[in-house]
C-alpha positions in Angstrom: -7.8 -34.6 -16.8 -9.9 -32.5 -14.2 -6.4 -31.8 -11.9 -4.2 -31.2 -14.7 -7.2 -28.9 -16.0 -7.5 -27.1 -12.7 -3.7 -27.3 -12.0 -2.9 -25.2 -15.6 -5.8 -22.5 -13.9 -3.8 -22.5 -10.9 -0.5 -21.7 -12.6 -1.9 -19.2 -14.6 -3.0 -17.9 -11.8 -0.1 -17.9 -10.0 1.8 -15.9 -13.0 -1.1 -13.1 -12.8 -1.1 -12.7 -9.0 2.8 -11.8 -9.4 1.8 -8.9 -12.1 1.5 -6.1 -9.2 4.1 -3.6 -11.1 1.7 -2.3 -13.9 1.2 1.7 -13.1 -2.5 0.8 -13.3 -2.6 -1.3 -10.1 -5.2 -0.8 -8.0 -4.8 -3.4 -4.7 -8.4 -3.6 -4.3 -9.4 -4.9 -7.7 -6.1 -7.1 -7.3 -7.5 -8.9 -4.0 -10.7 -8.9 -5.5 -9.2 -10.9 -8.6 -7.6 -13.3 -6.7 -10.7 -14.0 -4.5 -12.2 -15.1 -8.5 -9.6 -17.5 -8.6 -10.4 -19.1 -5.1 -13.9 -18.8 -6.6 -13.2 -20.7 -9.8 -10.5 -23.3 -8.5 -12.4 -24.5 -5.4 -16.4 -24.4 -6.1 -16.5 -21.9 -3.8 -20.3 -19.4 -3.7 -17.5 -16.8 -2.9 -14.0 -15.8 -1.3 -12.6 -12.3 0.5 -9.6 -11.2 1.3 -9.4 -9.1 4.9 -5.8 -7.2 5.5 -5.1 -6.6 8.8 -2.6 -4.7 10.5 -2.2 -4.2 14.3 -4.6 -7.1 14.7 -8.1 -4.8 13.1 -9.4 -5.4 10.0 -7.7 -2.4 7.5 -9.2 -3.4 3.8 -11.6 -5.4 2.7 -12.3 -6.9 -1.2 -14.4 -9.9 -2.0 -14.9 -11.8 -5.2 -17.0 -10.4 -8.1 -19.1 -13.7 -7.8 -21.3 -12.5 -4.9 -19.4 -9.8 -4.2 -21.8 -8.7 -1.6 -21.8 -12.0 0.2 -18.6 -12.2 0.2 -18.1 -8.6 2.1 -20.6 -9.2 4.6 -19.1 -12.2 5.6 -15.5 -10.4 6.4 -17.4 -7.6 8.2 -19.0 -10.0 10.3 -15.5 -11.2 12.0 -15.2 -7.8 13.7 -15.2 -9.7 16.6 -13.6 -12.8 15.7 -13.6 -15.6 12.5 -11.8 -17.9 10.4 -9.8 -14.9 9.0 -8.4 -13.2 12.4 -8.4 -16.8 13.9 -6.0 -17.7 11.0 -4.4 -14.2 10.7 -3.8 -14.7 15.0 -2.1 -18.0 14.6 -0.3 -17.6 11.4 -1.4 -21.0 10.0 -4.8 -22.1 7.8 -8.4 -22.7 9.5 -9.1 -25.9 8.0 -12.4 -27.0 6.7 -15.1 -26.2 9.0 -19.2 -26.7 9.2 -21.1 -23.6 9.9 -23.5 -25.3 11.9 -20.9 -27.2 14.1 -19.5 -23.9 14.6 -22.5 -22.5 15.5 -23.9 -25.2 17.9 -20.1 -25.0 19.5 -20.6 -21.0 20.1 -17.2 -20.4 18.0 -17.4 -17.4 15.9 -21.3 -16.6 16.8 -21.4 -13.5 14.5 -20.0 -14.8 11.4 -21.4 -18.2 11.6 -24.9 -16.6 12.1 -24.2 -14.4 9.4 -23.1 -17.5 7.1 -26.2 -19.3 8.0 -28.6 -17.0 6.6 -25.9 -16.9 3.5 -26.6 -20.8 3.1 -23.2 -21.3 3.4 -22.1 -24.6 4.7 -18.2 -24.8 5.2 -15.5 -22.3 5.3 -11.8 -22.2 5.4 -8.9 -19.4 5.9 -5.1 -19.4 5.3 -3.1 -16.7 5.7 -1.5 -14.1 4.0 2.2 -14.5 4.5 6.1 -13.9 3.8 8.4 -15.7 5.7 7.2 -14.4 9.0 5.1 -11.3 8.5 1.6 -11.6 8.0 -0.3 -9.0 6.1 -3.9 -11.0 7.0 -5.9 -13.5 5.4 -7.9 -15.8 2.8 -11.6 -16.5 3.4 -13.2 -19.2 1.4 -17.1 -19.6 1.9 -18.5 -23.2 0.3 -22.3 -24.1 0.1 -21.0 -27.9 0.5 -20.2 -30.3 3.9 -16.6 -30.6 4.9 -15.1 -33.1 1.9 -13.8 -36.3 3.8 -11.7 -36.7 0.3 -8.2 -36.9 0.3 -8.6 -33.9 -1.9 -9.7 -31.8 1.6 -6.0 -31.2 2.2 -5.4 -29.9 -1.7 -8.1 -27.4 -1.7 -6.5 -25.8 1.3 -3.1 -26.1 -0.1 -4.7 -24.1 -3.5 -6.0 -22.0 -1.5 -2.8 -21.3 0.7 -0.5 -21.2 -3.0 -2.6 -18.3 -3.9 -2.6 -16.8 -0.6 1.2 -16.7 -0.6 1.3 -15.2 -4.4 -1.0 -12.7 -3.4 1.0 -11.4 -0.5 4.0 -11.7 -2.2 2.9 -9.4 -4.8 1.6 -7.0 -2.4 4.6 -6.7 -0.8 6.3 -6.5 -4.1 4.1 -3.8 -5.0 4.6 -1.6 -1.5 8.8 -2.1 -1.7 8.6 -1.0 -5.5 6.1 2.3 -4.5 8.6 2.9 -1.5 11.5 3.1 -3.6 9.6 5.1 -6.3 8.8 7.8 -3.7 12.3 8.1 -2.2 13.7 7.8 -5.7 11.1 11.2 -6.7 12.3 12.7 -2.8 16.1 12.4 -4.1 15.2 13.8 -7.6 13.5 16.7 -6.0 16.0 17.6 -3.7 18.8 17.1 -6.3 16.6 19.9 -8.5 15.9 22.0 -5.9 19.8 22.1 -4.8 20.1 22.5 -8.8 17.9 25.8 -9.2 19.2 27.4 -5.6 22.6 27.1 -7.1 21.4 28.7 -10.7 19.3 31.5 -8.9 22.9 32.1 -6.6 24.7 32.3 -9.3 22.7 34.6 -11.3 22.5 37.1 -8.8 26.1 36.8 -8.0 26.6 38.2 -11.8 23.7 40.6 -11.6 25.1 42.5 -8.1 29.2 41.7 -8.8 28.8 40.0 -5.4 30.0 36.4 -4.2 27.9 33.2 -4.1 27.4 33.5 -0.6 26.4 37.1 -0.2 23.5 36.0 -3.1 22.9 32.9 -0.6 22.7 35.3 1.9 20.2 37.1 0.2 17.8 34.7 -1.2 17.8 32.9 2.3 17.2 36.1 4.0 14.1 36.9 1.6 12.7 33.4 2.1 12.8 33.7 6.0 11.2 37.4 5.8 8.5 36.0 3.4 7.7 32.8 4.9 8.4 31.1 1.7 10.5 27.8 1.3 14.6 28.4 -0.2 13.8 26.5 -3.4 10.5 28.6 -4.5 12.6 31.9 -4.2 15.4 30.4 -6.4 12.5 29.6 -8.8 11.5 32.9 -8.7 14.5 34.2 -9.5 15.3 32.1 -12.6 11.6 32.5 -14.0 12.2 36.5 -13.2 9.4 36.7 -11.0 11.6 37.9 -7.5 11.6 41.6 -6.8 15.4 42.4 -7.4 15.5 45.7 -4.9 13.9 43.5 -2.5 16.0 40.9 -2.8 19.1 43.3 -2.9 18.3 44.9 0.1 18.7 41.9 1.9 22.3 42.2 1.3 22.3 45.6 1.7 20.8 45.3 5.3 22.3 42.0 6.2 20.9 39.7 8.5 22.2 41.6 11.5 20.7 45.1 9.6 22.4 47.8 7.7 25.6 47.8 9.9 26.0 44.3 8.0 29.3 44.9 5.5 28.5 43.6 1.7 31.7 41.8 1.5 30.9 39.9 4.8 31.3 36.2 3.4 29.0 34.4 6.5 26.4 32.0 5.0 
């Protein structure tokens, strides 16, 4: 009954690290959430989540259980621990005792750190789709090594979560990539939208052609230091100086010599 308990936790876990499409998300607090989880499914004191990028540490979020613990712990891998060790080989850190670790001179930093934490074992798996790795899983136990054939499930809950989590962070960046392009193209569709207006408008108001008004507003925008789209905007809302913008067709770009019916964009 205990499995099937913690393996119903685990789904629903699973189903809430995928939920990184809410307008509220904050990556952070996400990490931090799935930390809890590690927390809660593996009698853990605490769990972090370290994203790296280039090889160096870039964000860091704990588990609200010892949340402090939990961060001091990633910090203290700066210079090397189960989380770059498994973010380096792109497989999990099994199971390992502090103390052996410490004897054996492997990760002295972190291990010293852990020590004075009371923490007795820790493990790492990594963050991971497919091939690209996006960092690593840090779980931080105040119990020996389990010699139970439930040593290899722990790590495999941990690893399921792992995945989910970067799944969903990756999720989350290609959906906020496509938003922004999707806002770029809206934008410049607009902008192309009110240059054509503001043309047009002046084309009526001066009995000229589209391109002599084209002519002028670009003309104005260079002489003003002021981008295309914010003149046309100024001429819709009524806010450009007509003569000044008439002059531009009266001088030309190459001066007064310029003839108003010259067509040239």
């Amino acid at each position: 009954m205990r499995y099937a308990t913690r393996e119903f936790r685990l789904a629903s876990a699973l189903v809430e690290a995928a939920d990184t499409l809410t307008e509220d998300f904050d990556a952070t607090r996400y990490l931090q959430r799935v930390s809890d989880h590690c927390v809660e499914l593996l009698n853990a004191r605490a769990a972090g989540v370290m994203l790296i990028d280039g090889g160096r540490s870039v964000s860091l979020a704990a588990s609200s259980r010892h949340e402090q613990l939990g961060l001091d712990l990633l910090e203290a891998q700066h210079d090397g621990g189960p989380c770059l060790e498994s973010y380096g080989s792109g497989r999990p850190v099994p199971p390992v005792s502090i103390r052996v670790a410490h004897a054996a001179a492997r990760w002295p930093d972190f291990t010293e750190r852990a020590l004075r934490h009371d923490i007795v074992t820790t493990f790492a798996v990594p963050l991971r789709i497919r091939d690209q790795l996006l960092g690593a899983l840090n779980v931080f136990v105040p119990t020996p090594p389990s010699r139970h054939v439930d040593a290899v499930p722990e790590l495999e809950v941990a690893q399921a979560l792992a995945d989910a989590a970067a799944l969903g962070l990756q999720n989350r960046r290609t959906c906020t990539r496509y938003r922004t392009l999707s806002g770029q193209l809206q934008e410049a569709l607009s902008s192309r939208i009110r240059i054509e207006q503001a043309k047009g408008m002046l084309a009526e108001r001066w009995g000229v052609s589209a391109d002599q008004a084209f002519v002028a507003l670009r003309q104005y925008a260079r002489r003003h230091r002021l981008a295309l789209d914010q003149v046309a905007g100024m001429v819709i809302e009524g806010a450009a100086v007509d003569a000044e913008l008439r002059r531009e067709i009266d001088e030309g770009p190459e001066g007064p010599a310029w003839s108003p019916g010259h067509q040239g964009v």
